[in-house]
N, C-alpha and C positions, 0 to 999 in steps of 0.2 A: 500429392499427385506428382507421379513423376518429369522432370522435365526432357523433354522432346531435344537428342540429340540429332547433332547434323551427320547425315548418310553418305558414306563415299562407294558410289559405283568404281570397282577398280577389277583389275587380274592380278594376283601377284608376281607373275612372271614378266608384268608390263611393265618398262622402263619408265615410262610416261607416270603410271600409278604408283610407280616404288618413287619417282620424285614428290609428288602429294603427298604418299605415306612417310616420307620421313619429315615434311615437315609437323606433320600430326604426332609424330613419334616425339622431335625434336622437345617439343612442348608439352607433353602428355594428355592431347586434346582425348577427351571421349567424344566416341563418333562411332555409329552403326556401319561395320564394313559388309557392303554389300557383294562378294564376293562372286563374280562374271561367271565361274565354271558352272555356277547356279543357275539349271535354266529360267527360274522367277526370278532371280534376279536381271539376268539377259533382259529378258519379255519389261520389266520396268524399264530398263535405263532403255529400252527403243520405243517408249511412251513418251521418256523424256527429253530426248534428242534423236530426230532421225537420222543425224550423221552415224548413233550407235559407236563412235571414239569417246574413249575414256583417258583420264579419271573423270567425272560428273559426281560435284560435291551439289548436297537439297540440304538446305538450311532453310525450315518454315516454306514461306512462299519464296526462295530463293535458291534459283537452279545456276549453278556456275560452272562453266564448261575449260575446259583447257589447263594442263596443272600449273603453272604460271599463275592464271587468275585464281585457281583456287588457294596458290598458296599466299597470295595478295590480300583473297579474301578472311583467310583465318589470321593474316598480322592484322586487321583491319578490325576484325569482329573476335576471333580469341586470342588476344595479344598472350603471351608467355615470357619467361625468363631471356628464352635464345630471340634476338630479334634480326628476322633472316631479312628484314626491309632496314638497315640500315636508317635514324634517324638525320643526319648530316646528310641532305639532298643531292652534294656532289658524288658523295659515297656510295649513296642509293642509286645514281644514273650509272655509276662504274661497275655497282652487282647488276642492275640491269643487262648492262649493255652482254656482260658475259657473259650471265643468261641466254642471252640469242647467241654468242658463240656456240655454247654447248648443244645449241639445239639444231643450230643452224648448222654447223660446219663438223657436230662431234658424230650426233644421231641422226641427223637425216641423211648423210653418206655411209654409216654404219646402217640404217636399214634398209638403204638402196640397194646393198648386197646382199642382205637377208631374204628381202622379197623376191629378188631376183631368183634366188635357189626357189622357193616356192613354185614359180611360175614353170609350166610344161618347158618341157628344153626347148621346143620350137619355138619358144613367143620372149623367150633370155635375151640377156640385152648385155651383151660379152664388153660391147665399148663402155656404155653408162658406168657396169660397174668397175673396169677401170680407172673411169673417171673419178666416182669415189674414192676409190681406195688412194689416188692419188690426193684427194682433197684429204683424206686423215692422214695422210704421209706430213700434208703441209700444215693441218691444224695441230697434230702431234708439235711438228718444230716450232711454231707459235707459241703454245702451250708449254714447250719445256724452258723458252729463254724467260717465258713470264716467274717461272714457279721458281728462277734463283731468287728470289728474296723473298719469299711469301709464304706461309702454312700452308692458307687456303687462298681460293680463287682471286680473293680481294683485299691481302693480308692475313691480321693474326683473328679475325673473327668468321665464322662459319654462319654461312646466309643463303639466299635462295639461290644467286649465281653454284655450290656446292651442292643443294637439293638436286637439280641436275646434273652436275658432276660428275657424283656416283654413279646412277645405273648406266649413264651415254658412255663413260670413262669404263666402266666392267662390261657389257656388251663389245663395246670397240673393239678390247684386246681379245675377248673371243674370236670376233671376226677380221681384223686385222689390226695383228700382235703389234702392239708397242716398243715397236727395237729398241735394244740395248742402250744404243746412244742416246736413249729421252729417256734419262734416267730419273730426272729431276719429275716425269712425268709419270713414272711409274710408279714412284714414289710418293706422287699426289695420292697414286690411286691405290694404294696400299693403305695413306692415312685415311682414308675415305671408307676404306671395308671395315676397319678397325673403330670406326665410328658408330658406336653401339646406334641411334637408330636407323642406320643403313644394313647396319648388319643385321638387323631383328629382319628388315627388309628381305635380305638375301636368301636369309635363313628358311620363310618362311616359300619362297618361290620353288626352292630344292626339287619338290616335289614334281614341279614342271618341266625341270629341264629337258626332257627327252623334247618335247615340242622345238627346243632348238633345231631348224632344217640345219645348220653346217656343223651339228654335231658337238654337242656341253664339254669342254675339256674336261680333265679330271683335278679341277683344281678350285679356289676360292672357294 
């Protein structure tokens, strides 16, 4: 009888589900991808959460919501080769903590400016985003004094703080480029596309980019 793999409700064009997918990728986890453009897929994952935000990984009786926890949850239950938790606990609080950088300071002022375009021009919020764009001006130059001596996020090994990384750090520069002088930052994010399961990631969203409102450049 076959064993009962675990389900990731995701989009591939979602930043948020392309960080779960490559921890999945990372490891070569088998997992049911429940793919969002599918409206039974939809109609599930708002059975299973009414917030209806993804990724939402179902393992048996085990619904784990937010890709952080999910990717906690697959070091926790299907460990693999790559270990994106850090054993060394000081270690582990330093991919944390960067973790909430990229989420806090990388991609929630990069979609502050996305939504923004979405919304009726009358209801736009000209200062907010702004304000954004300013907050990626300064996590930009945070992020590129860190990246003189490091591969990735937390040194020379690739972990969950990088599972974010990627799509927050390729979105960004869509929406506001990466200048010149964060080299060292562009740089991150070049090793990071080139990181086969980010890139299976990317490759796989292609198909969506027109759904970008500020418009897919022609590049990545």
């Amino acid at each position: 009888m076959p064993v009962a793999r675990p389900r990731l409700y995701a989009h591939p064009f979602s930043s948020y589900s392309q960080k779960a997918l490559i921890a999945l990728y990372e490891n070569q986890i088998a997992f049911d991808y429940r793919n969002l453009e599918d409206a039974q897929a939809s109609a599930e994952l708002a059975a299973l959460w009414p917030m209806r935000r993804f990724p939402v990984l179902v393992d048996g009786d085990r619904t784990v919501i937010e890709a952080t926890s999910v990717i906690e949850y697959l070091h926790l239950h299907y460990p693999g080769q790559v270990k994106l938790i850090p054993d060394d606990d000081d270690t582990a609080l330093e991919v944390r903590m960067l973790d909430r950088f990229f989420d806090n300071y990388i991609s929630t002022p990069q979609q502050k400016v996305v939504l923004d375009r979405l919304r009726q021009e009358a209801d736009r919020d000209p200062h907010g985003v702004k304000e954004a764009r300013a907050m990626l001006e300064t996590a930009y130059a945070w992020l590129d004094e860190r990246m003189a001596t490091r591969e990735w996020a937390v040194g020379a090994a690739f972990t969950l703080a990088d599972c974010g990384a990627a799509p927050f750090l390729f979105y960004a520069d869509w929406t506001h480029p990466i200048d010149a002088r964060f080299a060292r930052v562009r740089a991150y994010r070049e090793r990071l596309l080139a990181r086969p399961s980010f890139k299976r990631a990317v490759d796989e969203a292609r198909p969506y980019r027109p759904y970008f409102p500020l418009g897919a450049p022609d590049r990545d």
